[in-house]
N, C-alpha and C positions, 0 to 999 in steps of 0.2 A: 411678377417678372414678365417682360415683354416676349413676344416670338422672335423680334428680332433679337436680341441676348441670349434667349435659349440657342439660336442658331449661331449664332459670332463664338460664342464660349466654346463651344465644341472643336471648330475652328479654327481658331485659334492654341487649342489642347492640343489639337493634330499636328501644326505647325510645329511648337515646342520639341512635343516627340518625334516628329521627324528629325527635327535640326539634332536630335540629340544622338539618334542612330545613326543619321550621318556622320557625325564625329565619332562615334565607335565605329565604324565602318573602316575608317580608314585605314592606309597599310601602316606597319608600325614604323617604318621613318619618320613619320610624320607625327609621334610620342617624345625623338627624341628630339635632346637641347637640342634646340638651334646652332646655338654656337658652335655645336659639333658638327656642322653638314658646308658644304662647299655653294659657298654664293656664286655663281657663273657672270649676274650681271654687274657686278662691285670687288672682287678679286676676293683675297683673303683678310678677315676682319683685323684691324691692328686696333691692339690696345690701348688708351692713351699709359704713358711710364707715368710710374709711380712717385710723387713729387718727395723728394728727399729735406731733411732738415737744413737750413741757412750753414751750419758748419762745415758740414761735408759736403756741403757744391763748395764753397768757397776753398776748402782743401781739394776737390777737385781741381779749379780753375789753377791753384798755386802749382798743383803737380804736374798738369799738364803747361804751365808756360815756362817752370824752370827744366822740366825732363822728367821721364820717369826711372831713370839712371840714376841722376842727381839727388833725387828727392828722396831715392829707398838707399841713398850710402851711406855708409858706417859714420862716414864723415859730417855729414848736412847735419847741421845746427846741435854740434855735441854738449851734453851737459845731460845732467839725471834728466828721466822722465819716467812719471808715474801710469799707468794704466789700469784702471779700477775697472771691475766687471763683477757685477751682481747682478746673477741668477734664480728665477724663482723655478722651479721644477712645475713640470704639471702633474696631476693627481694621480693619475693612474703609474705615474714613477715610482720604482721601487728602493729599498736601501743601496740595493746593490747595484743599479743604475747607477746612482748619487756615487757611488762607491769610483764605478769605472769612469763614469766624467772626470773624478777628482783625479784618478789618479792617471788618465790621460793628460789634466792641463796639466798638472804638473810634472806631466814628463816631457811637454815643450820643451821647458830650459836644457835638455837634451838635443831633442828629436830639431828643434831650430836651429837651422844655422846658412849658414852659406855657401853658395858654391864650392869656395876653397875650405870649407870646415872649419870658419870661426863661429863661433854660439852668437846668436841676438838678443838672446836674454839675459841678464845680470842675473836677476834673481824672479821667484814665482815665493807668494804667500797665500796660505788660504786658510778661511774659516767659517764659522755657523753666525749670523745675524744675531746676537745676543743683547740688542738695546732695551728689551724685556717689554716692548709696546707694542708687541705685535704687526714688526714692520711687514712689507709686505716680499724682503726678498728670504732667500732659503740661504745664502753660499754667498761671498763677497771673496774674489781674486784679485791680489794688488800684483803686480807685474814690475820690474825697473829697467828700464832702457837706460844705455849709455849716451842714446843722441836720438831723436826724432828721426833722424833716419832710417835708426835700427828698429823703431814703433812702426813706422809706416811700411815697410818689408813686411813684417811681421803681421799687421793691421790688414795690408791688402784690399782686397773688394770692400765696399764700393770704390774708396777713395783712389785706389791703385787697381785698374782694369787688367793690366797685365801681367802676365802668369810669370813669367820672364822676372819679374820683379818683385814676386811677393812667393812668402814664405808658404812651401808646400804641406808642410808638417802641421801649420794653424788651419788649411783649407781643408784637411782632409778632419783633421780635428772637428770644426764647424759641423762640418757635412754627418758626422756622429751624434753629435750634442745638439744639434738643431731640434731635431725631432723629441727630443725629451723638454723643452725649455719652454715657458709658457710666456716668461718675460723678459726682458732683460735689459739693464740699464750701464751702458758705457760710460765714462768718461777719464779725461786725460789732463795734465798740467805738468808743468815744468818746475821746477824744484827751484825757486828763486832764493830762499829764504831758509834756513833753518836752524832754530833756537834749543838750545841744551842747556838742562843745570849742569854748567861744567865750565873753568874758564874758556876764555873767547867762547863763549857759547854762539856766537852768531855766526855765521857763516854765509855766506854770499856769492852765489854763482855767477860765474863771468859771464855768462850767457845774458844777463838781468842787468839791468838799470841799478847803480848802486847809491841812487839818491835817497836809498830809503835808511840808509844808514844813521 
């Protein structure tokens, strides 16, 4: 080993331990997030928003060009509508969690209504994921609406930004159930079609296109 190495090593050793005292040194603002502390030369950090899926900007943009009046009335586009919602629980959820969700959604078809105290829900159904393949949800809710309008009231946030217009009973609901839910998969349609062993078994909504006859 050279003298010079024996000298730089050391040297360099001191460096390291210095820089590193100096980082413990410091006062403790300077441990926490950043994000937490007030930038003076850039104002306050904004987040970029959270990109939502093609459905719901698009039922956005509808809501906001015919009104958000229009779009949550009893009236706007009547005809059945379905509303499926399958939740998985997270682990640490207990029976009786399960218990009080259940038996909050299902006290919507109550606690929903309107201003003047007509209901928005036709009906609530609920039950246990029994496909025996080990889906991956816990609890499947079907919901029926009289008209999309009375869904979208009810539905609210995102798609319905104002309070003024969407069902208080469902938000305060969410705001309960959220914290217990690990998953959870939406979706809706409109009842165009429905077939029975019975005569006329077909049935056909006015709302729907009846070329399929």
């Amino acid at each position: 080993m050279s003298v010079m190495s024996s000298v730089v090593r050391p040297v360099v050793l001191t460096a390291i331990v210095g820089l590193v005292a100096f980082g413990l040194a410091q006062p403790a603002e300077a441990q926490v997030d950043p994000y937490s502390l007030p930038i003076a030369s850039s104002g306050p950090i904004v987040l970029p928003p959270q990109s939502l899926p093609p459905h719901i900007v698009a039922a956005q943009e509808l809501a906001k060009q015919v009104g958000y009046a229009q779009f949550t009335a009893p009236g706007w586009r009547v005809g059945t509508v379905r509303h499926v919602v399958m939740l998985r629980y997270r682990t640490a959820v207990t029976e009786q969690q399960k218990a009080e969700v259940t038996a909050r959604f299902l006290h919507l078809v109550q606690d929903s209504r309107r201003a003047d105290g007509r209901p928005v829900i036709e009906s609530i159904e609920t039950g246990a994921q029994n496909d025996g393949n080990g889906g991956i949800f816990d609890q499947i809710f079907t919901l029926t609406f009289h008209s999309e309008g009375d869904r979208n009231f009810f539905v609210g946030a995102p798609i319905v930004p104002e309070t003024a217009f969407t069902d208080p009973a469902h938000a305060a609901f969410k705001a309960f159930a959220g914290p217990l839910i690990r998953h959870i998969l939406i979706a809706d349609y409109d009842v165009g079609v429905t077939v029975r062993s019975s005569p006329r078994a077909v049935h056909y909504s006015g709302k729907h296109d009846r070329s399929l006859r």
